[in-house]
Each structure stands twice: as C-alpha cells, then as structure tokens.
N, C-alpha and C positions, 0 to 999 in steps of 0.2 A: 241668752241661753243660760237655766241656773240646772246645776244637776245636784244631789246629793251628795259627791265628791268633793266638787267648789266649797259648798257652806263647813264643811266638816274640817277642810284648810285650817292652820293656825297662823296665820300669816295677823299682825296686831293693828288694830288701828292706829292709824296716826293722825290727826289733823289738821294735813299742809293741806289747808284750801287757800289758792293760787289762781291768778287767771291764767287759763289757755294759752299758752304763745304761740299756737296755732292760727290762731283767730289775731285779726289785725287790732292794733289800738284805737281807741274810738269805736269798732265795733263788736267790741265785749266787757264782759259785767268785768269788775275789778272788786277787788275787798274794801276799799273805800265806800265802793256804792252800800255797801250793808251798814255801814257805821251808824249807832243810831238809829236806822229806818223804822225799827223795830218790827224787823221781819227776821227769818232763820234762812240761812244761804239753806236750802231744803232740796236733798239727795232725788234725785229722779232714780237712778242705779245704786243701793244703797250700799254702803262701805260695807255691812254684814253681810254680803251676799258677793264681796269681791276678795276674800281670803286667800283665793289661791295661789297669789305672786306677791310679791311688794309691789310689781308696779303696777297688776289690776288694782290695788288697795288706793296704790298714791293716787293712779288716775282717775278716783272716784272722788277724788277730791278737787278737782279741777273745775272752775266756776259755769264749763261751758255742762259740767252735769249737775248743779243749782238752778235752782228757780225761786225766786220770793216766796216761801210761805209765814203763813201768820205761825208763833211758836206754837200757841194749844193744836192746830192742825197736824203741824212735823210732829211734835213728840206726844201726840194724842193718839186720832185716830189714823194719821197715815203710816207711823212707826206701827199701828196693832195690825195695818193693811200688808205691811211688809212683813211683816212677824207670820202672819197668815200664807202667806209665800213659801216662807221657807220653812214652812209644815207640811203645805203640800208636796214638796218639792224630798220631800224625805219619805213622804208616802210615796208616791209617783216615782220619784228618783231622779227625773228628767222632767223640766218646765219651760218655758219662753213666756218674757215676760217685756211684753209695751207699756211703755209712760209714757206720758206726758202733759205737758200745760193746757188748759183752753183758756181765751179770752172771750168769755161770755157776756162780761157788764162791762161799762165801762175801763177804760184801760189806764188804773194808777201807774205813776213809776216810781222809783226810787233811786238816792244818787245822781252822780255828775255825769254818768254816763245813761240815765233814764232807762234802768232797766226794768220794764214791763211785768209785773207783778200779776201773776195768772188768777182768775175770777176758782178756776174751778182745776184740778187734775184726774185725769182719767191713767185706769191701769187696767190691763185686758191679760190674762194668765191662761196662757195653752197647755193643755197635756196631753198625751199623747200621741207624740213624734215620732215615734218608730214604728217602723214596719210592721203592719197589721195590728197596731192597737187604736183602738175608737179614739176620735179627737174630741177631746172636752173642753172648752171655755166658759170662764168667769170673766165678768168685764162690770167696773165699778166706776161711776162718775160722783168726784167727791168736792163740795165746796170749798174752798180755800178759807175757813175756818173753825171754829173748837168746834167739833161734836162728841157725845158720847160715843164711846167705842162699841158699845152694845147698838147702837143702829146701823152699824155697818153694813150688815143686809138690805137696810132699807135704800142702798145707794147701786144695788143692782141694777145693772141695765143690761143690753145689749151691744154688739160692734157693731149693728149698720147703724146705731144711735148715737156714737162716739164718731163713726166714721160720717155722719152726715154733718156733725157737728164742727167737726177737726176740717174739714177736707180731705182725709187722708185715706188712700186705701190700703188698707192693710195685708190681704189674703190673695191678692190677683194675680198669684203665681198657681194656686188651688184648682183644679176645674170648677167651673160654675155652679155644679151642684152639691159640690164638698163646700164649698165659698156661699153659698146662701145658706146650707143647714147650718153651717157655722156662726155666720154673722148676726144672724135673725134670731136664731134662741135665746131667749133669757135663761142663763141657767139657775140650775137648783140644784148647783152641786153644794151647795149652803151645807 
C-alpha cells in the first residue's frame, strides 16, 4: 500500500542490506551470495517508496525483499517501472502495488546458499481503493534483463496472465465479477 503521504516522508536512505534473521540459516539469501555474481541484490518493495519510518527504510533492505537482478534491468527499466509508480501514486494519491519474481526459463543461482535468480519479474499497480471510486489496474511482466525504458509499454499485460503464470491468486477476496473485470483487462491506462 503506497499513498502520497508515505513517498513525500524524509526519512534518508541507507544501505544496510542484511539477511533476515527471521528466516532460518541455510534457508535465506546472505550478502555473500551477491559477491561477485554479478547480479544487483534488486528491491521488490523499493527503499524510495518506504520513507515514512526508519524502520520501513531499514526493512527494505533486508535480503528477504531482494531478488537477483541483472544491474542494466534494476537501474534501467525496473528503477523507471518504479519511478512510474510513485507518479501515479501522487496523481491518485492511494496505490497497491504487487511484485514479484517468476521463474520462467531455466532456474540459474547464485552463491553458497544458491539463491535462484528470477528469469522474469512481474508488478501489478491498483487504484482505486476507496469507496466508490472505479478500480483501475496496470500490471507489467518484465524480463530480468537491460531493456530500453521506452518499451515499457510493450511489457503490458494482464493479471490472470501473471496469475496463471505465478500460481498466485491475487483478488479472491473481490466478488467474482469485480475479480474477472479486473484481472482480464489489459489496461490502457499508459
């Protein structure tokens, strides 16, 4: 949940990326694993969209919110995907926003703990949460390497295309016919 309040925060970055001591040893990524790999510990929940506390900020740093990406993809087009975010999110004022990994092609890893390096990441952006206003979605499946940022568009899709892909359902607390208009459209909120 991003609102126009949250991004506006001054709270600074800092970057203590750390492994989770939530997550047991052996079954989480560590800083080691990045050493080298020549991949970017790459934000799912991005540190610029968690200003509002110190410890939203620290805890965006935490490895269990990383994923392997290739560096031209983080600081290409998936930083201008998130930048695009928190534009809308100042129009709108109010957004909800899903990530995350797919393993589409073969499954590389990286490090001693073989952390699985996503083929592709998907991000699905809602608006319209509050009472009586229309729900609109954007939802983007992006290959886990460099594209120009000007094809961004071209990586639209839908959520029952992420959702068939992922496993995951996303909307199934919706009634059925808010949850099909929603999932099935491609939008053209572009």
């Amino acid at each position: 949940h991003l609102t126009d309040r949250y991004i506006a925060s001054g709270v600074k970055r800092k970057d203590d990326f750390r492994a989770d001591p939530d997550l047991p040893k052996g079954k989480r990524s560590e800083l080691i694993d990045y050493d080298k790999s020549g991949f970017d510990r790459g934000h799912l929940a991005p540190a610029e969209d968690m200003k509002r506390t110190k410890k939203t900020m620290s805890e965006s740093f935490l490895l269990s919110n990383m994923a392997p990406q290739k560096p031209d993809f983080n600081r290409g087009i998936w930083k201008s995907l998130e930048g695009k975010a928190r534009k809308w999110v100042k129009e709108r004022r109010d957004i909800h926003i899903i990530t995350g990994p797919l393993y589409l092609d073969p499954k590389p890893s990286i490090g001693p703990d073989r952390v699985a390096v996503p083929s592709h990441f998907y991000k699905i952006i809602i608006a319209g949460s509050a009472p009586g206003q229309k729900l609109d979605a954007i939802a983007f499946i992006l290959p886990n390497r460099g594209n120009d940022t000007a094809l961004l568009p071209k990586f639209i899709t839908n959520i029952d295309h992420i959702q068939e892909l992922s496993g995951l359902d996303f909307f199934d607390e919706l009634d059925d016919r808010t949850q099909e208009a929603l999932e099935s459209k491609t939008s053209q909120l572009w």
